[in-house]
N, C-alpha and C positions, 0 to 999 in steps of 0.2 A: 612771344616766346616766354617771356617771364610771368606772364597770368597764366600758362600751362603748368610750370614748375609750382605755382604756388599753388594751384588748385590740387596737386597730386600734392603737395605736403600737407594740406590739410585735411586732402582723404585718409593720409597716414596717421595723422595725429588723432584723426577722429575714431577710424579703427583700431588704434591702439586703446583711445580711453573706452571704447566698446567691449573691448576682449577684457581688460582692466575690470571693466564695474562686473560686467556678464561672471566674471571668476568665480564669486562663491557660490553662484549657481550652477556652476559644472562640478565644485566639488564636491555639492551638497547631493547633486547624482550620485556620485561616485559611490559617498558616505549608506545613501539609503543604497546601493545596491551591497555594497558589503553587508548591512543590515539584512536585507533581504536572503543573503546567502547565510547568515547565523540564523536567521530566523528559520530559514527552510529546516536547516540541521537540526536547530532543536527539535520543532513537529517532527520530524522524524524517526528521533531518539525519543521522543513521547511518546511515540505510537509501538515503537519493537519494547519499550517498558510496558507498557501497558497488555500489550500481546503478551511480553512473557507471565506478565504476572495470569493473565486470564488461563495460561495453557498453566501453571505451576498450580493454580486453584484445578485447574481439573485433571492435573495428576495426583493431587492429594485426593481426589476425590475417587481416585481409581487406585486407590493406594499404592502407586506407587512411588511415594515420597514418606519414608518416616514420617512420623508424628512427631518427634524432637527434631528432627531439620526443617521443618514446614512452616514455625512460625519464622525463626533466622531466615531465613531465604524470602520468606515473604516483607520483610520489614526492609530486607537490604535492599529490594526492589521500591518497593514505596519510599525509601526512604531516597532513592535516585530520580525518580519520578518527581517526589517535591521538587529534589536541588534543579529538577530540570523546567518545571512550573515557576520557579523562581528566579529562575535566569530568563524565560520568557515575561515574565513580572517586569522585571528592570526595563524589559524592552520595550514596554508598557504595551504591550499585546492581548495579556487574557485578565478576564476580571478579579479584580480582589477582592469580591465580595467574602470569599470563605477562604478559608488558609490551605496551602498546596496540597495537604496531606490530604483534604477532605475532597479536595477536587479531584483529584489521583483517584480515589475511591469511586467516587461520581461517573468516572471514565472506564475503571473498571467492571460499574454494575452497568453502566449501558449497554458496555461491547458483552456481557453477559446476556442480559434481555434481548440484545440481537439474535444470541444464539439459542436463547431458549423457544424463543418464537418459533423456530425450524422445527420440523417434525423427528420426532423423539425414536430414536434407532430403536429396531425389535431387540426383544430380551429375552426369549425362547429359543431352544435348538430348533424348533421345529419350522418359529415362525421365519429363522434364518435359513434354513433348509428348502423352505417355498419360495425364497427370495431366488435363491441359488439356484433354484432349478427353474424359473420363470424367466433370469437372466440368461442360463445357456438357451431353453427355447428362443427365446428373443434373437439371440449370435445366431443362432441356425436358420433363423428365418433373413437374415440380415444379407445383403448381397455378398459375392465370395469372390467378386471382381470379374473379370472378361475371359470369355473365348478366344485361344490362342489362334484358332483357326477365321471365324467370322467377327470376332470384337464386340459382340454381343453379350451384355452383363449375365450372370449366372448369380446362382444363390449357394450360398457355403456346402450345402447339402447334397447339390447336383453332382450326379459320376458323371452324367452327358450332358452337351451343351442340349438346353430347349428349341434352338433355334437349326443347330446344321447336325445334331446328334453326334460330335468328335468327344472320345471318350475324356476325360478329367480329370480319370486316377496315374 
C-alpha cells in the first residue's frame, strides 16, 4: 500500500516539474499569437493606405481634388503608411533594404500597374453608346425566369410562354 502512495507522489512531482519547465513555451504561444493578431492589423491598415492613396492619385487625376489639397493629402497618407511600415519593421516582418517612404511608394506603383494592365474604359460618347446598347441586347436575350403556369424558363422578351403558350404580360 505504501509503494502505491509513493508511486502516485512522484507522478505528481514529475508532472509538476513538466508543467514547470513546458511554461515558457505556452507563453511563448501565447506571446506569438498576440504578435500574430498586431501583425495581421498592421497588413491591413497597409493595404486600406495604400488603396486610399491609389484611389486619391486617381481622383487627382480626374480632377476632382484641387491641386492645393492633392499634394497635403497625399503626403499625410504616405506619411501614415511609413509610421505603419515601421511598426511592421520593429516586428521584424518586411525588409529594410530601402526606408518606409520609398516602399509605400513601391506599393503604391504596383497596385497601379495592376490596374493599368486592365483594359482601358472607352472615351467617346459614341463608343459608350455601343456599349450601352450591346448590354440591353444582351439583358433581352438573357432568360426572364419561368412559366407560372408550366415552370418552363422563358426569355425577358417573351409575352407567351414557348412551351404551353400562357400569356406573360
Amino acid at each position: 500500500m505504501d509503494s502505491i502512495g509513493s508511486i502516485f507522489l512522484i507522478m505528481a512531482v514529475a508532472i509538476g516539474v513538466a508543467l514547470y519547465v513546458a511554461q515558457p513555451f505556452f507563453e511563448r504561444v501565447r506571446r506569438m499569437t498576440a504578435e500574430t493578431h498586431e501583425t495581421s492589423a498592421l497588413l491591413a491598415e497597409r493595404d486600406r493606405v495604400v488603396n486610399a492613396l491609389q484611389e486619391l492619385d486617381f481622383d487627382f487625376k480626374l480632377n476632382k481634388i484641387p491641386a492645393e489639397d492633392y499634394p497635403a493629402q497625399r503626403s499625410a497618407l504616405l506619411q501614415k503608411g511609413a509610421d505603419i511600415l515601421k511598426q511592421l519593421d520593429a516586428l521584424h516582418l518586411t525588409e529594410k533594404d530601402a526606408p518606409a517612404e520609398e516602399r509605400m511608394e513601391k506599393a503604391v506603383a504596383a497596385r497601379r500597374a495592376d490596374l493599368t494592365s486592365a483594359p482601358a474604359a472607352p472615351r467617346g460618347d459614341d463608343e459608350i453608346e455601343a456599349m450601352i446598347a450591346s448590354r440591353r441586347k444582351a439583358r433581352k436575350e438573357k432568360p426572364g425566369g419561368f412559366c407560372p403556369r408550366c415552370g418552363k424558363p422563358i426569355l425577358a422578351v417573351d409575352r407567351f410562354c414557348p412551351s404551353c403558350g400562357k400569356s406573360l404580360s
